[in-house]
N, C-alpha and C positions, 0 to 999 in steps of 0.2 A: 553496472550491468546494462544491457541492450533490454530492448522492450521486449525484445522476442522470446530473452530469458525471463521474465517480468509475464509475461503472457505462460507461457509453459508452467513458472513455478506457480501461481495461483491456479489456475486449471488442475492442475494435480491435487489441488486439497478442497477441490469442488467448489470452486470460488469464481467471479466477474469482475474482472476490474472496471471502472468506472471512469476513472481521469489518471492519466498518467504526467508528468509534467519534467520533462527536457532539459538540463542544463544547457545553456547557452554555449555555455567556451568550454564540454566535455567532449564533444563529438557526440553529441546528441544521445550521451547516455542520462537513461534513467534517474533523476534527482531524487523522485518521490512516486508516490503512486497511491491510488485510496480503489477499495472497491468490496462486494459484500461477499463473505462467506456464512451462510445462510441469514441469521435473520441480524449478525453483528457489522456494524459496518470498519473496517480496518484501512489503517494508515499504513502502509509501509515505508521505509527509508530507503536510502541508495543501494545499502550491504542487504535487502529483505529481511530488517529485522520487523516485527508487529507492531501496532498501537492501536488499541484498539477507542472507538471512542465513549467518552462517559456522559453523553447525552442521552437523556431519558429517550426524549421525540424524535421521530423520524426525520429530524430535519437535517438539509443537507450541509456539511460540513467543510469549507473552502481547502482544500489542498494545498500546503507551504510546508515546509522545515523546521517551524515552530510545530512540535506534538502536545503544546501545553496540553490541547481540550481532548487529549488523551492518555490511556492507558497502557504501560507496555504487557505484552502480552506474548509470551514465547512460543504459545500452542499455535500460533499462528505464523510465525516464520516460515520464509522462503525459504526453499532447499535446492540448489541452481545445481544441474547436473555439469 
């Protein structure tokens, strides 16, 4: 997906995205993306699926493709028009 999808679909479920992160040799689509919908902070993958993360503290959480230090979470998927 484009960011622009990636922006739109988080916006709709009253969410901020945060860091988005670019594959290199996709045409600049969407790899990963992290950002908060209210107080949980969420990972998403290339397709907008959830993860959510399972850190107690506020702390912030490096964006990659490994989801280990997360939770999947379907309440939170992307729905790309």
């Amino acid at each position: 997906m484009k960011v622009i999808d990636f922006e739109k679909a988080v916006s709709a479920l009253g969410g901020e995205l945060q860091h988005i992160r670019l594959g290199a040799h996709s045409g600049r689509q969407v790899v990963s993306a992290s950002g908060k919908i209210g107080d949980s902070s969420v990972e998403w993958d290339a397709n907008g699926r959830a993860f959510v993360s399972s850190k107690e503290d506020d702390e912030s959480v490096e964006v990659t493709s490994d989801f280990s230090s997360f939770t999947r979470d379907p309440k939170f998927d992307l729905k790309f028009d």
